[in-house]
C-alpha positions in Angstrom: -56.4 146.7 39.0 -54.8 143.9 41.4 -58.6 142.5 41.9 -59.6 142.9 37.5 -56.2 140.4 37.4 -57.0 138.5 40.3 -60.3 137.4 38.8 -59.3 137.0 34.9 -56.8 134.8 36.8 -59.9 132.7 38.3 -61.4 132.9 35.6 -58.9 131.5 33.4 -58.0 128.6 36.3 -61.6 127.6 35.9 -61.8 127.6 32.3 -58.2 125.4 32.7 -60.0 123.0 34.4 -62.4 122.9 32.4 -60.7 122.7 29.3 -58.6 119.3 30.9 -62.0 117.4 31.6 -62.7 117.5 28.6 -59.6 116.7 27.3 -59.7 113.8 29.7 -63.2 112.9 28.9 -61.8 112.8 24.8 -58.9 111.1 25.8 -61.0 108.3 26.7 -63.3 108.2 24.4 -60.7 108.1 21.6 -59.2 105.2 23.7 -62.5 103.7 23.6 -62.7 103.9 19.6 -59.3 103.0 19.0 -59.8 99.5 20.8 -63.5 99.1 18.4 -61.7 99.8 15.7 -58.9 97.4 16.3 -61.9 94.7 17.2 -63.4 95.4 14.0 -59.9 95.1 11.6 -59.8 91.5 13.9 -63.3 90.9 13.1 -62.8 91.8 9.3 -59.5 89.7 9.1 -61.5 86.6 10.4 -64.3 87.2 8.0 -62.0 87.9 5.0 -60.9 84.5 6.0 -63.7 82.3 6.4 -64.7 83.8 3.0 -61.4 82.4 1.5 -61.5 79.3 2.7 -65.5 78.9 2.0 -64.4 80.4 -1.6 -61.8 77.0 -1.9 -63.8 74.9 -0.4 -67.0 75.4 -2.4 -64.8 75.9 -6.0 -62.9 72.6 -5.0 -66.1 70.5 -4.7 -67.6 71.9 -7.8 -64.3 71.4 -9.7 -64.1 67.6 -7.8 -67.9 67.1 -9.0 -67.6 68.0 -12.9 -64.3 66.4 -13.2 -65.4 63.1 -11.7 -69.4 63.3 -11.9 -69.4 59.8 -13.9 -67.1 57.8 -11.7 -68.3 59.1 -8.3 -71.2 56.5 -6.6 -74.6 58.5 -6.6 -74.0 59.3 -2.8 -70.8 60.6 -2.8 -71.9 62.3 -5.7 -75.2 64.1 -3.3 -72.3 64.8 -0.7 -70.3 66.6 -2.9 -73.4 68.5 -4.4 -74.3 69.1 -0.8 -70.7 70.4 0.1 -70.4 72.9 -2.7 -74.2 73.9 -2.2 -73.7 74.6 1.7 -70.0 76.0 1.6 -71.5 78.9 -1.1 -74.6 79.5 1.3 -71.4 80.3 4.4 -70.1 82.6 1.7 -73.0 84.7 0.8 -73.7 84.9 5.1 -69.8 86.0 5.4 -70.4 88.4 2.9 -73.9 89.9 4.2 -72.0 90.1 7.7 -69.5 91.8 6.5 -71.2 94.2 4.7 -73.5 94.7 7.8 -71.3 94.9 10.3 -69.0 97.0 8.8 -71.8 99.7 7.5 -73.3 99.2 10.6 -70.1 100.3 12.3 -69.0 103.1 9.6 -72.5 104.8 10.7 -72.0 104.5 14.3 -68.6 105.7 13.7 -69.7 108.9 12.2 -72.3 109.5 14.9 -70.2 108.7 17.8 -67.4 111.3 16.1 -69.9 114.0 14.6 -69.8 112.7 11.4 -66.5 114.0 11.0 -64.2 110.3 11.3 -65.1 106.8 10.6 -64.2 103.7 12.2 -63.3 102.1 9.2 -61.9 104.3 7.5 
């Protein structure tokens, strides 16, 4: 009897230590995910940003040119065009990156967890 409990009891110490690598071993790697997804609610904070102010930017010179079309000279005029024309093109690229990335990192999320959390959500 005293040698059935003395091994159940090895037993079980192994298994303990087994069990507490790999709680160590998830310990980390939700460390690990916590700090990717606080990168990525920074990185989605800038972008939500840059989208703003592109959005402003772009409505302000398209708002400038019909207002004052006719008294502007013909190249402040092209300038303002051009402004309006490039500040929408950074808004459609900070929109595609955002969709991207963040799809991009849902899906890595979901693998790196089993499918079972997401990064973003």
């Amino acid at each position: 009897a005293l040698e059935t409990s003395n091994a159940k009891t090895t037993a079980l110490a192994k298994k303990n230590r087994e069990l507490e690598a790999e709680n160590k071993f998830l310990s980390s790697k939700n460390t690990m995910l916590t700090s990717k997804a606080l990168n990525l609610a920074s990185a989605e904070s800038e972008i939500d940003t840059l989208i703003d102010n592109a959005t402003s930017c772009s409505a302000m010179a398209r708002t400038h040119l019909e207002r004052n079309s006719s008294l502007l000279p013909g190249t402040e005029r092209k300038l303002m065009s051009q402004l309006a024309e490039t500040t929408s093109r950074i808004l459609d690229s900070a929109e595609a990156l955002r969709s991207r990335l963040f799809n991009k990192a849902g899906q890595k999320g979901q693998r790196e967890n089993g499918g079972m959390v997401s990064i973003n959500s």
